[in-house]
N, C-alpha and C positions, 0 to 999 in steps of 0.2 A: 249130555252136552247141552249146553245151555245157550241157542244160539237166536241175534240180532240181523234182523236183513232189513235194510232203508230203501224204502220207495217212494220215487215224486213222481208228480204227475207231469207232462211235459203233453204238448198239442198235438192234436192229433199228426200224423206224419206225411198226410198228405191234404193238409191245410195250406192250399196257395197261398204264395209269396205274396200276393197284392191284397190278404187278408190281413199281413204286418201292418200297420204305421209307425210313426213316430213322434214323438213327443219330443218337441226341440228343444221347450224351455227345461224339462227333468233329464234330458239328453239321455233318453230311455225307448225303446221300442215298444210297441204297445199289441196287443191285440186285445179283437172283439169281446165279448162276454159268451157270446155265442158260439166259441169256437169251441169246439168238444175235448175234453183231457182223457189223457189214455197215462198210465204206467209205461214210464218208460221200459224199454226193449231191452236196456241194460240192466236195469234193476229187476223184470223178471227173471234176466239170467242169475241173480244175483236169491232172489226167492230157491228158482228150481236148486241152487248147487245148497242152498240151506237141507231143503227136501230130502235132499239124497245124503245129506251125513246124519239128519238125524233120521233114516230109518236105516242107516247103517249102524247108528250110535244109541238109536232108544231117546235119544235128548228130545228137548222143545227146542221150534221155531214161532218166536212172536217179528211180526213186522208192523214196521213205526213209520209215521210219513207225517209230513209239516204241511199245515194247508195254506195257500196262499190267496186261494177264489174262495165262495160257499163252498163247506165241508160238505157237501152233498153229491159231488164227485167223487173226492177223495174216499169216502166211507164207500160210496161203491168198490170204488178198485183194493179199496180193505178187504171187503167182502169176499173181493176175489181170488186171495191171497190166502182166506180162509178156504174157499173152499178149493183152492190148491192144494190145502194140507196144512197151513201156517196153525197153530194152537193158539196164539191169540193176534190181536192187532191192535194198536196203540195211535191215534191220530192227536196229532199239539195241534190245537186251532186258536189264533190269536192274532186279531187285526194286525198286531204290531209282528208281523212276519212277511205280509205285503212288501214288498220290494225288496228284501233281502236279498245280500249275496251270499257266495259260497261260503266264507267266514261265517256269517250269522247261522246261518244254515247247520253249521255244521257246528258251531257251541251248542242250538239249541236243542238240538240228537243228540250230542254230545252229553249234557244235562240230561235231558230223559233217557236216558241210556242209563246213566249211573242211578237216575230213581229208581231203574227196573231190579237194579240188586245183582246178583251174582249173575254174570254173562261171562259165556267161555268163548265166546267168538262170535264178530261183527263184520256181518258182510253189507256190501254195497256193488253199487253196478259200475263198472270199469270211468264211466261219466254219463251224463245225463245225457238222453236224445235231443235236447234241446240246446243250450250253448256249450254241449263237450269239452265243458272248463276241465271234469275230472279233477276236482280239489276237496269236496265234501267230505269222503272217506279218509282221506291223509289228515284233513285236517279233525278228522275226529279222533283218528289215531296220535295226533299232536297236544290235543287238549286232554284228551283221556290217560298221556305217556305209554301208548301201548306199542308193540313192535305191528309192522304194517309191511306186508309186500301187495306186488301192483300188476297187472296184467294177468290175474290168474285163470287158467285154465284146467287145473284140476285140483281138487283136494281131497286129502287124505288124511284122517284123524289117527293118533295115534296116542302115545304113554304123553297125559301132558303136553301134547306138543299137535301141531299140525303139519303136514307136509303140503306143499304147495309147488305146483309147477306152472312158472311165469315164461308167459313171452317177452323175448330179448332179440335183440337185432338178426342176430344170426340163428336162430332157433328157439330152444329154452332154456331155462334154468331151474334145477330143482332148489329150493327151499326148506327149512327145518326152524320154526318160527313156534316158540312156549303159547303157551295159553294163558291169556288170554291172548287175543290180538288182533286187527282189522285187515282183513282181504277186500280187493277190488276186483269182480267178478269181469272176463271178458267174454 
């Protein structure tokens, strides 16, 4: 199995509030250069549940991440992914991704996704630790036409297919989703 896990970097988590500002004229919030980026919390979850099907499954896991600062962050928390077990790691670094939203965000994964060639399964993290839009993976599952379920808390590979078991209001719900297709890790 041949699987995709997306990672962003998002600020540290316990970077004070009075380290924001804002930018009134781009009506954008800003932070320092100096504040430190970490891989979001979500997207690790979204790395380990890769981990664990491909040594139940023999497959690859390559992880891909869009850089938005100096890629000198970003290639660390690459690094780190590798030596979690990822087989390879994939960074887009391109001025013209600075300020993007989740749309953009999630065409240009989208895109290098489909360079990568044959992928039997594209996870991400439930949403980012930083504005918990939670739209990047749907919408990579929107541009790519792949089937997507959301909430997921366990997967199971199988003939073709994955099994997924989603949180839903009142508890769970299982899932039986073809391959290829995008999971949002919770």
């Amino acid at each position: 199995m041949n699987i995709i896990a997306c990672v962003k970097q998002v600020p540290y988590p316990d970077t004070p509030a009075s380290a924001y500002g804002v930018d009134s004229e781009a009506k954008r919030i800003t932070l320092p250069e100096d504040v430190p980026l970490v891989i979001s919390p979500f997207d690790e979850n979204a790395v380990e549940a890769g981990l664990q099907l491909k040594d139940q499954t023999g497959g690859r896991l390559t992880t891909i991440s869009l850089a938005t600062r100096p890629a000198d962050g970003v290639i660390r928390d690459l690094k780190q992914t590798l030596a979690m077990g990822a087989d390879e790691a994939i960074l887009l670094d391109d001025p013209a991704f600075a300020g993007g939203d989740s749309w953009s965000t999630a065409h240009s994964l989208a895109k290098a996704i489909q360079k990568v060639g044959e992928v039997d399964l594209i996870l991400c993290g439930l949403q980012a630790a930083d504005w918990d839009a939670g739209q990047v993976g749907l919408g990579i599952a929107e541009i790519l036409g792949l089937p997507a379920a959301t909430f997921v808390t366990k997967i199971e590979a199988g003939d073709g297919c994955v099994r997924a078991r989603c949180i839903i209001e009142n508890g769970y719900d299982l899932l039986e989703l073809p391959l290829p297709c995008v999971l949002t890790v919770a």
